[in-house]
Biopython code that builds the backbone (N, CA, C, O; Angstrom):
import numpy as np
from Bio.PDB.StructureBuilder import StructureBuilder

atoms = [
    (1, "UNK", "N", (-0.344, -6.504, -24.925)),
    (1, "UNK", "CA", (-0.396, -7.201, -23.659)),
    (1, "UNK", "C", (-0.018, -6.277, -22.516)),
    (1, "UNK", "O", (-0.642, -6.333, -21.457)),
    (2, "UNK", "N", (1.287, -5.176, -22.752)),
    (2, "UNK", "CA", (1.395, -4.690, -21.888)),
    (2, "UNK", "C", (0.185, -3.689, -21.097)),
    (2, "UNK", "O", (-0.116, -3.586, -19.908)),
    (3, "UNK", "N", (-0.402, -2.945, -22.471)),
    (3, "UNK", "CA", (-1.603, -2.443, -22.004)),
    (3, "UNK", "C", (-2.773, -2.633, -21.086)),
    (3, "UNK", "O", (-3.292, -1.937, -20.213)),
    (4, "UNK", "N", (-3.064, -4.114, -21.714)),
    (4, "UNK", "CA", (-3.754, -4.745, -20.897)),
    (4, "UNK", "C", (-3.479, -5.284, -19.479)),
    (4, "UNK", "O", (-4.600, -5.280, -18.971)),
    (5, "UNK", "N", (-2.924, -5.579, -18.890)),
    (5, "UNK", "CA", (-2.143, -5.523, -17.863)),
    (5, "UNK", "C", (-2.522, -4.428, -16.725)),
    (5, "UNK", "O", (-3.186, -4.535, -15.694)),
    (6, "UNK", "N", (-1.944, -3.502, -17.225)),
    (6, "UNK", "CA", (-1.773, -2.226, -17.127)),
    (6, "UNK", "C", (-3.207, -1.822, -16.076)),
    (6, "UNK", "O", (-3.505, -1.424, -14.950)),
    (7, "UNK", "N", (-3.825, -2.288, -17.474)),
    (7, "UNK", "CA", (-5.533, -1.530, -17.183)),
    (7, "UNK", "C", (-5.860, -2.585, -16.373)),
    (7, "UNK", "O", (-5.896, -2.229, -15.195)),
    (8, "UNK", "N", (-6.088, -3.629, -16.525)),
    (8, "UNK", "CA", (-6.064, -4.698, -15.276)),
    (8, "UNK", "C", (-5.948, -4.033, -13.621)),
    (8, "UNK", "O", (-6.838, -3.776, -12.810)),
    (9, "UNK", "N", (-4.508, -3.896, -13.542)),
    (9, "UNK", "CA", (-3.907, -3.044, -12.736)),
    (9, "UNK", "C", (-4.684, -1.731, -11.993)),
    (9, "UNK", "O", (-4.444, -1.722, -10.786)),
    (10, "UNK", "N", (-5.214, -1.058, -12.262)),
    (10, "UNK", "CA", (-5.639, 0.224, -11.824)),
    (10, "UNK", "C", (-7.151, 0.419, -12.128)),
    (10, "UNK", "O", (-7.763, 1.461, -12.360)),
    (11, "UNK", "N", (-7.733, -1.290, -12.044)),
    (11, "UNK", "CA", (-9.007, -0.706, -12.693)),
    (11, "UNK", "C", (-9.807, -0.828, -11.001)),
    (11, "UNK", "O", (-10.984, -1.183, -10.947)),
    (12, "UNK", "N", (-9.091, -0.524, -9.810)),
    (12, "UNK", "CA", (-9.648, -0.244, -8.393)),
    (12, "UNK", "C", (-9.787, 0.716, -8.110)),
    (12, "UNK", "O", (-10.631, 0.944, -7.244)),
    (13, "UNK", "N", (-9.106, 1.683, -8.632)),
    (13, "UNK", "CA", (-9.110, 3.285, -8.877)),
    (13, "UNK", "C", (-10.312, 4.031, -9.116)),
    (13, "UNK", "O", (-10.871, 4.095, -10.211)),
    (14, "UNK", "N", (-10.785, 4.729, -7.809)),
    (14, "UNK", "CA", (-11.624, 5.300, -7.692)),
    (14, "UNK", "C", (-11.542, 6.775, -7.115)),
    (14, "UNK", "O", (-10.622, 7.049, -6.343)),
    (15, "UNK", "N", (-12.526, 7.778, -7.487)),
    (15, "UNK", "CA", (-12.153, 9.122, -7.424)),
    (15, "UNK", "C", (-12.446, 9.527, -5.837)),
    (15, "UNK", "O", (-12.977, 8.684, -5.114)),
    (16, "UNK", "N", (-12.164, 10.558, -5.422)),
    (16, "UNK", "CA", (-12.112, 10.783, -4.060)),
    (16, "UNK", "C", (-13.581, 11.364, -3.498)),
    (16, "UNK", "O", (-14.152, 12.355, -3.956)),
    (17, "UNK", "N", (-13.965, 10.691, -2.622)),
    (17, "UNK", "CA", (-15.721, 11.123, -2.029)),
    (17, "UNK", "C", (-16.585, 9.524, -2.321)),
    (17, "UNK", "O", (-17.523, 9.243, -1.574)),
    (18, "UNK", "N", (-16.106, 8.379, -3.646)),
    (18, "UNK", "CA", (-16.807, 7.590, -4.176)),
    (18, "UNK", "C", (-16.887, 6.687, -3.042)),
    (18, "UNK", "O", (-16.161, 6.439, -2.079)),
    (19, "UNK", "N", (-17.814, 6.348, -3.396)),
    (19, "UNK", "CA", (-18.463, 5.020, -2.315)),
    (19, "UNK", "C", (-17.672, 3.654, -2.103)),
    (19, "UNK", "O", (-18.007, 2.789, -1.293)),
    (20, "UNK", "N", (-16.871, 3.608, -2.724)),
    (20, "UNK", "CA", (-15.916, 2.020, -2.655)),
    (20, "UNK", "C", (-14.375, 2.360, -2.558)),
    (20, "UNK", "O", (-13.493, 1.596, -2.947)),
    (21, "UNK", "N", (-14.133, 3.770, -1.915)),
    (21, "UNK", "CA", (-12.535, 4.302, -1.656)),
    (21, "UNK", "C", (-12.548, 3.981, -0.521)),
    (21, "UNK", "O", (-13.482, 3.838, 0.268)),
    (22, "UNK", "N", (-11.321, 3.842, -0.405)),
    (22, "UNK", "CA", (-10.736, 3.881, 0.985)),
    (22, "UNK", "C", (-9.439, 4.162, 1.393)),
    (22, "UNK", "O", (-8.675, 4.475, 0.480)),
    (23, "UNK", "N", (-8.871, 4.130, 2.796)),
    (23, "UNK", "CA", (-7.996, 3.907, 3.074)),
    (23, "UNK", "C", (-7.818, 3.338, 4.193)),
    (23, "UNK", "O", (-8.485, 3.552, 5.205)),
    (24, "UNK", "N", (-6.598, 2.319, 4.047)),
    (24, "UNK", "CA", (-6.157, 1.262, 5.311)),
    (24, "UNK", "C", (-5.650, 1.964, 6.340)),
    (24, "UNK", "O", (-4.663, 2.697, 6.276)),
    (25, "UNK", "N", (-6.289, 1.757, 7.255)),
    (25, "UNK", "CA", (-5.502, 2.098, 8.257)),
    (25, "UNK", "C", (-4.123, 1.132, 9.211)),
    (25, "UNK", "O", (-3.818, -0.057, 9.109)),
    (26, "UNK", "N", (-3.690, 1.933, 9.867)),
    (26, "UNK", "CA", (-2.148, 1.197, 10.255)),
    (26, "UNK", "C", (-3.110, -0.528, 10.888)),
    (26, "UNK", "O", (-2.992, -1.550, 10.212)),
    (27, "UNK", "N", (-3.519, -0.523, 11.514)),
    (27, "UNK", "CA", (-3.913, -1.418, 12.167)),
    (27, "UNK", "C", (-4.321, -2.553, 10.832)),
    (27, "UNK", "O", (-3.827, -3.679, 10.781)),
    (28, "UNK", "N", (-5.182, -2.085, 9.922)),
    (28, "UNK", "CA", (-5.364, -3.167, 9.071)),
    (28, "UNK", "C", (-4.001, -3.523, 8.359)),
    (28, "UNK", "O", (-3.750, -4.726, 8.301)),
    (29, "UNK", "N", (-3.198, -2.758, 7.878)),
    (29, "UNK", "CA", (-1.765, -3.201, 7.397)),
    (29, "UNK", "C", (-1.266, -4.026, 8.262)),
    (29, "UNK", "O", (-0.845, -5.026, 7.682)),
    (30, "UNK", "N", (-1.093, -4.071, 9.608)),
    (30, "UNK", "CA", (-0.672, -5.074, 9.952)),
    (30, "UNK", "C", (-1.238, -6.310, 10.011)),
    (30, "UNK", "O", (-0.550, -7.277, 9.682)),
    (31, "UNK", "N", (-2.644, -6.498, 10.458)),
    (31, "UNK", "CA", (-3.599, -7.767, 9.791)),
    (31, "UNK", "C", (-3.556, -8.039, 8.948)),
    (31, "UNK", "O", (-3.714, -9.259, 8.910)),
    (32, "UNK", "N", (-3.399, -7.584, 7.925)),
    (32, "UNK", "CA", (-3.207, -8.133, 6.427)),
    (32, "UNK", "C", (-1.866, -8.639, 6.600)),
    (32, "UNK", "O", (-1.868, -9.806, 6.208)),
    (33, "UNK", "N", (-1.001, -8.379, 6.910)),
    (33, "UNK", "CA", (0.183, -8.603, 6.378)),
    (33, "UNK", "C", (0.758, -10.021, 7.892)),
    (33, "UNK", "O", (1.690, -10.817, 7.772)),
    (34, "UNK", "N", (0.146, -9.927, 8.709)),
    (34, "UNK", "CA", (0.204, -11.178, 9.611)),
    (34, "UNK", "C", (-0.774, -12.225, 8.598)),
    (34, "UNK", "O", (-0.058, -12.926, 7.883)),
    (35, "UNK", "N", (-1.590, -12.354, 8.491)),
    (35, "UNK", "CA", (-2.279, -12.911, 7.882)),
    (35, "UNK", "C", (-1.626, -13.805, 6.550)),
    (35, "UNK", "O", (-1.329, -14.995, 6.445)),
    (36, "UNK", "N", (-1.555, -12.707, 5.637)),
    (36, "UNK", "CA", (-0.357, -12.864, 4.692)),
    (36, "UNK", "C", (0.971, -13.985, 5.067)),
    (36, "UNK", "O", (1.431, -14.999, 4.544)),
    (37, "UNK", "N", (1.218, -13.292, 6.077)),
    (37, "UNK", "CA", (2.413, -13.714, 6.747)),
    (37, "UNK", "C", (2.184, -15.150, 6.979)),
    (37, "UNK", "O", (2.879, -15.995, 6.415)),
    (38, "UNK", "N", (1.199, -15.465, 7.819)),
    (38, "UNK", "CA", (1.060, -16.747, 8.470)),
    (38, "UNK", "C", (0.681, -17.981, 6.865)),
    (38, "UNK", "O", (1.155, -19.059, 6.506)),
    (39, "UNK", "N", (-0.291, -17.141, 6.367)),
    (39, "UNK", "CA", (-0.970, -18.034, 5.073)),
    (39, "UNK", "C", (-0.364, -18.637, 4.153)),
    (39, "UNK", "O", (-0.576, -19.786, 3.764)),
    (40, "UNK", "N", (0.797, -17.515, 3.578)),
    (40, "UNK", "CA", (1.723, -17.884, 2.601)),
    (40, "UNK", "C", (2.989, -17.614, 3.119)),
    (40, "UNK", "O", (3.693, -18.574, 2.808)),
    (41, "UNK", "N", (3.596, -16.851, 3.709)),
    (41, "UNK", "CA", (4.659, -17.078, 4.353)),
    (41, "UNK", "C", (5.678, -16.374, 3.198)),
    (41, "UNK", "O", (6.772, -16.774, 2.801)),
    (42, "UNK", "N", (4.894, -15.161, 2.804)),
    (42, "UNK", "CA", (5.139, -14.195, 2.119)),
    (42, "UNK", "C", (6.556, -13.178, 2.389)),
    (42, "UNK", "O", (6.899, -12.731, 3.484)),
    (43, "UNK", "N", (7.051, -13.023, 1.448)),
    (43, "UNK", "CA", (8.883, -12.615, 1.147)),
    (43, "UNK", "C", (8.945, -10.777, 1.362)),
    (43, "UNK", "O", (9.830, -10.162, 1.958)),
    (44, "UNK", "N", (7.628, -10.149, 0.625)),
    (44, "UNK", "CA", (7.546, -9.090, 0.424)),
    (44, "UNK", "C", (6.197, -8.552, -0.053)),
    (44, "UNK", "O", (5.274, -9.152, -0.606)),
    (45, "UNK", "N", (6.324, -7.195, 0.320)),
    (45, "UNK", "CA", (4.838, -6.752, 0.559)),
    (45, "UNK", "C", (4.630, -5.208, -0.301)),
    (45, "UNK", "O", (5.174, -4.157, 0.037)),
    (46, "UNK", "N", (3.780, -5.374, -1.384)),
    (46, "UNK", "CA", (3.707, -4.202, -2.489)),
    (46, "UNK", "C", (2.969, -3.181, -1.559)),
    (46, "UNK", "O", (2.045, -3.681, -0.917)),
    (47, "UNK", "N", (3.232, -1.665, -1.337)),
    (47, "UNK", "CA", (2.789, -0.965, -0.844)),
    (47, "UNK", "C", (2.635, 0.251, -1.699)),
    (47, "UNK", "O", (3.551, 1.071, -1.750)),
    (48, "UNK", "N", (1.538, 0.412, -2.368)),
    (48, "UNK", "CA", (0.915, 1.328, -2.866)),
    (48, "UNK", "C", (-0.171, 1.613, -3.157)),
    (48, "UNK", "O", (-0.797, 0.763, -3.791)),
    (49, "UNK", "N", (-1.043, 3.275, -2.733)),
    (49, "UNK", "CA", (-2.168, 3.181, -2.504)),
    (49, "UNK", "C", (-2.810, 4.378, -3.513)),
    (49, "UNK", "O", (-3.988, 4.705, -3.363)),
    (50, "UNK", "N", (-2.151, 4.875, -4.324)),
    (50, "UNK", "CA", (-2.826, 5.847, -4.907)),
    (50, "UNK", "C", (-1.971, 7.173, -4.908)),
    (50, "UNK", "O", (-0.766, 7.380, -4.761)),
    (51, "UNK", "N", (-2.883, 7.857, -5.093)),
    (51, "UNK", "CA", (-3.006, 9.276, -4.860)),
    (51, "UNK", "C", (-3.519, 10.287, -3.769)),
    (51, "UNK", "O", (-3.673, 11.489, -3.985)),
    (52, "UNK", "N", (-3.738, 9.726, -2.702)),
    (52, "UNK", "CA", (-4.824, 10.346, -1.744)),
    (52, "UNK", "C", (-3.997, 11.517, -0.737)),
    (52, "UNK", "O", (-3.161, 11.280, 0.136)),
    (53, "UNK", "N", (-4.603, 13.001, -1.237)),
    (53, "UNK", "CA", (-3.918, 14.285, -0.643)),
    (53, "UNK", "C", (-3.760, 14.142, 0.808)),
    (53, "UNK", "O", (-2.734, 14.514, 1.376)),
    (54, "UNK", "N", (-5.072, 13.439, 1.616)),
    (54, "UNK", "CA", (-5.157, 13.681, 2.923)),
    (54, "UNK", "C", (-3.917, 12.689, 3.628)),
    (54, "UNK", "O", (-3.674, 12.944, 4.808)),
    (55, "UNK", "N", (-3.255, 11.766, 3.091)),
    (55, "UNK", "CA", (-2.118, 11.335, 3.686)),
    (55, "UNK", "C", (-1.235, 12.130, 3.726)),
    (55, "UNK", "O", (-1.038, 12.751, 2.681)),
    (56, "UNK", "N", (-0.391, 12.423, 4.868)),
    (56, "UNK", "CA", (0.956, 13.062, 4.409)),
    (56, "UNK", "C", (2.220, 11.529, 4.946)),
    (56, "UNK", "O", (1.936, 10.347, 5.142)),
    (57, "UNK", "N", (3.531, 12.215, 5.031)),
    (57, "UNK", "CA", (4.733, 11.422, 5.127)),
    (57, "UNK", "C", (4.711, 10.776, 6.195)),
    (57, "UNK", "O", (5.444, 9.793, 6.298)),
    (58, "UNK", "N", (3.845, 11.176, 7.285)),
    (58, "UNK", "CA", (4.016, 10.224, 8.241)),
    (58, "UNK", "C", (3.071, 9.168, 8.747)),
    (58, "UNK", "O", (3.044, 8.645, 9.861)),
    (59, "UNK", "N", (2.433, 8.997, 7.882)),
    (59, "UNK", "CA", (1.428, 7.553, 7.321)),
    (59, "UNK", "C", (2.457, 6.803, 7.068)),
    (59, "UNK", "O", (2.878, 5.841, 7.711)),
    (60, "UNK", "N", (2.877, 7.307, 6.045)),
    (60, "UNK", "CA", (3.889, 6.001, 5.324)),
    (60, "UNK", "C", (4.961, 5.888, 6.110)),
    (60, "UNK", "O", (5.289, 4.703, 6.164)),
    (61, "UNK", "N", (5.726, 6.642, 6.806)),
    (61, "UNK", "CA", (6.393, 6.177, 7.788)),
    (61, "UNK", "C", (6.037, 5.271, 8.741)),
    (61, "UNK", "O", (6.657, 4.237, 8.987)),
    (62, "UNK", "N", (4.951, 5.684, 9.331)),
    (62, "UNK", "CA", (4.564, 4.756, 10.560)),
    (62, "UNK", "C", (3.948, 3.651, 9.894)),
    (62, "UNK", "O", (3.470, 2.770, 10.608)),
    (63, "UNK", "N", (3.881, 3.552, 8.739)),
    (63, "UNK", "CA", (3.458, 1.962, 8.016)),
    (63, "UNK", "C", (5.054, 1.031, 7.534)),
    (63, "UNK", "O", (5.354, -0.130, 7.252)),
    (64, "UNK", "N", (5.549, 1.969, 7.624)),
    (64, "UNK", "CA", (7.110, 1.242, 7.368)),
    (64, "UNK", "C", (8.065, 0.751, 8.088)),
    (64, "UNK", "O", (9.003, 0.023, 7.763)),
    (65, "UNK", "N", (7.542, 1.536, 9.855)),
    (65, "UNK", "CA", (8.318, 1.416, 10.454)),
    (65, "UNK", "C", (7.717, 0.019, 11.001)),
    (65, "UNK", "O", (8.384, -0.907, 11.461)),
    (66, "UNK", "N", (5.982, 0.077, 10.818)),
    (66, "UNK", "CA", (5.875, -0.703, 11.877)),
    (66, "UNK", "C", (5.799, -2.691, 10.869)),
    (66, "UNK", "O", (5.758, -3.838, 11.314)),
    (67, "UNK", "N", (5.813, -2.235, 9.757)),
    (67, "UNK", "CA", (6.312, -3.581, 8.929)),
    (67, "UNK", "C", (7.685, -4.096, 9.015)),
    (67, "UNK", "O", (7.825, -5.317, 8.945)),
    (68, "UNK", "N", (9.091, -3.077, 9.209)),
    (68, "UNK", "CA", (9.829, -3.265, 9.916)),
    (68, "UNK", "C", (10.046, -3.845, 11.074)),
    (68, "UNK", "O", (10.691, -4.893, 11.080)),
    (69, "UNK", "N", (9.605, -3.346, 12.174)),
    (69, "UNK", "CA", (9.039, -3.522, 13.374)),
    (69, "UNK", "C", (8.865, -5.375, 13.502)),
    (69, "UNK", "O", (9.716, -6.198, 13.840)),
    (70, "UNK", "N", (7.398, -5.582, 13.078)),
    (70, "UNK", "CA", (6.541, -6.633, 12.844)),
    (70, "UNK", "C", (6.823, -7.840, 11.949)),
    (70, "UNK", "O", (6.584, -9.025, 12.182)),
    (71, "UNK", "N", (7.308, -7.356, 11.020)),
    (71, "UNK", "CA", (7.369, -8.372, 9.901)),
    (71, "UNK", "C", (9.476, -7.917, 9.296)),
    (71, "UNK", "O", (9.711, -7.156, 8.358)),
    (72, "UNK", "N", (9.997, -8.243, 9.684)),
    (72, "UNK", "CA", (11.426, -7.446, 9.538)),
    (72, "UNK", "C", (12.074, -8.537, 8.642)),
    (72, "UNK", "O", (13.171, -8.270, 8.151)),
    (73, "UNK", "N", (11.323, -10.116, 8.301)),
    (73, "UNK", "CA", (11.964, -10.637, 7.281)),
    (73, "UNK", "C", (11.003, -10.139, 5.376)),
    (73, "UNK", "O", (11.211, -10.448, 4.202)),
    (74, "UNK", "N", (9.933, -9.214, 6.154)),
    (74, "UNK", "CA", (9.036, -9.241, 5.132)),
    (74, "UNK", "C", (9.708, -7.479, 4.362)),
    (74, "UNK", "O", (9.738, -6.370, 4.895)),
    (75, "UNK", "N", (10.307, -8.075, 2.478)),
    (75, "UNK", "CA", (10.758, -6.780, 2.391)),
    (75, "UNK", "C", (9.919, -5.684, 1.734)),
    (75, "UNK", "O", (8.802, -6.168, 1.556)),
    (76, "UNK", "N", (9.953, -4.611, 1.360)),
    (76, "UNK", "CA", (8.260, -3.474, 1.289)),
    (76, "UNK", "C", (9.451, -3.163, -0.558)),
    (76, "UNK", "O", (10.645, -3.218, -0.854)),
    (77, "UNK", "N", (8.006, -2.826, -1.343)),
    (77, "UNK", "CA", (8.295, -2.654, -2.061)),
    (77, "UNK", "C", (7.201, -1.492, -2.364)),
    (77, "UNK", "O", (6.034, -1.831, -2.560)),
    (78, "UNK", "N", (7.550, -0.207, -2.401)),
    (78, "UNK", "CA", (6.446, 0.734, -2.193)),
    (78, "UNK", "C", (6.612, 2.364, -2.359)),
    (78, "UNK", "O", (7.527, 3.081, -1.954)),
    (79, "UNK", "N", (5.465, 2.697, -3.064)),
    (79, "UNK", "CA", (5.544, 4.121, -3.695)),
    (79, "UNK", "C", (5.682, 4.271, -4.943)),
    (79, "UNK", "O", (6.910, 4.192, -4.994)),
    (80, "UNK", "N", (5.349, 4.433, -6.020)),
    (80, "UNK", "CA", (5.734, 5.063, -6.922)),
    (80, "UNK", "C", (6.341, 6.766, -6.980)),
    (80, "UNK", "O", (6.015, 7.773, -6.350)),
    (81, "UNK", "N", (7.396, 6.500, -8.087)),
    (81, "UNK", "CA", (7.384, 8.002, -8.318)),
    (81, "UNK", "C", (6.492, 8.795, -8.036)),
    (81, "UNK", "O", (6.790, 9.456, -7.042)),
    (82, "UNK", "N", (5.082, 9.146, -8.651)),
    (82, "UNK", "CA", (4.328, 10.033, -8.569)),
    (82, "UNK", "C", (3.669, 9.852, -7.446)),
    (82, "UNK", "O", (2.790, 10.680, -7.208)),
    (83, "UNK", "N", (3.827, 9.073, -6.747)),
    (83, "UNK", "CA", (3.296, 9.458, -5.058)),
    (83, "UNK", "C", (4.278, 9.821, -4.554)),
    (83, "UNK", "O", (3.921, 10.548, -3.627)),
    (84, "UNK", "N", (5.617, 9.754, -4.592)),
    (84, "UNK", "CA", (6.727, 10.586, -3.729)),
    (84, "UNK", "C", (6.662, 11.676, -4.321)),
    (84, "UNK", "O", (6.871, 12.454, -3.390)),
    (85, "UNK", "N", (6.459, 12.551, -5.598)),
    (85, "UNK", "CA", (5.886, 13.643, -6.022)),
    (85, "UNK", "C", (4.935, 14.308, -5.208)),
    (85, "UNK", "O", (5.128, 15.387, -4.648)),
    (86, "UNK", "N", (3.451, 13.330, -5.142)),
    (86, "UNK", "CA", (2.506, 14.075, -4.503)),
    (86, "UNK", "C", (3.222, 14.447, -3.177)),
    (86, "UNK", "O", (3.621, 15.556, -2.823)),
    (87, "UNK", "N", (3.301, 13.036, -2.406)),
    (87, "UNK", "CA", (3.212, 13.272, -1.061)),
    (87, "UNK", "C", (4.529, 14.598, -0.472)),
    (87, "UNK", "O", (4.381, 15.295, 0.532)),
    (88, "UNK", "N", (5.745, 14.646, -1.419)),
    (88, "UNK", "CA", (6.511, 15.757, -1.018)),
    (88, "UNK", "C", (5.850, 17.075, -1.491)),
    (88, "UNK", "O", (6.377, 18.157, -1.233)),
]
sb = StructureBuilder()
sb.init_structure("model")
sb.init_model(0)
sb.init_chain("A")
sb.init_seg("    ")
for serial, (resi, resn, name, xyz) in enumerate(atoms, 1):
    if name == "N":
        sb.init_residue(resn, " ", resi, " ")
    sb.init_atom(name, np.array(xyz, "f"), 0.0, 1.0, " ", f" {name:<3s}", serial, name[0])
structure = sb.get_structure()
């Protein structure tokens, strides 16, 4: 079960150049997460996006600050290890 899960999990994972990657920009994080906000009236917000080189640290800063900022009862739960790897 855990496996499955798992693979569940990461089966959005797509390689870099592919036609269905992306990345959010600050502006959509906050639409989503007003949205979120207003719809369900949501506690906390999973923030993790991969692997992607072309971000550096101050993406995720300015996505943290401004969920802070914006949403300051909403708490972030975000990064894995191996993206604080990459991204340092």
């Amino acid at each position: 079960m855990y496996v499955s899960q798992i693979a569940s999990f990461v089966r959005f994972t797509r390689p870099p150049g592919h036609d269905e990657s992306y990345t959010v920009s600050l502006e959509q994080v906050e639409s989503r997460l007003k949205a979120a906000w207003e719809m369900f009236g949501i506690t906390q917000v999973m923030f993790q996006g991969g692997h992607n080189p072309k971000l550096r640290i101050e993406y995720y800063e300015d996505a943290f600050r401004l969920i802070r900022k914006k949403f300051p009862k909403v708490g972030v739960h975000a990064l894995s290890a191996s993206e604080i790897d990459m991204i340092s």
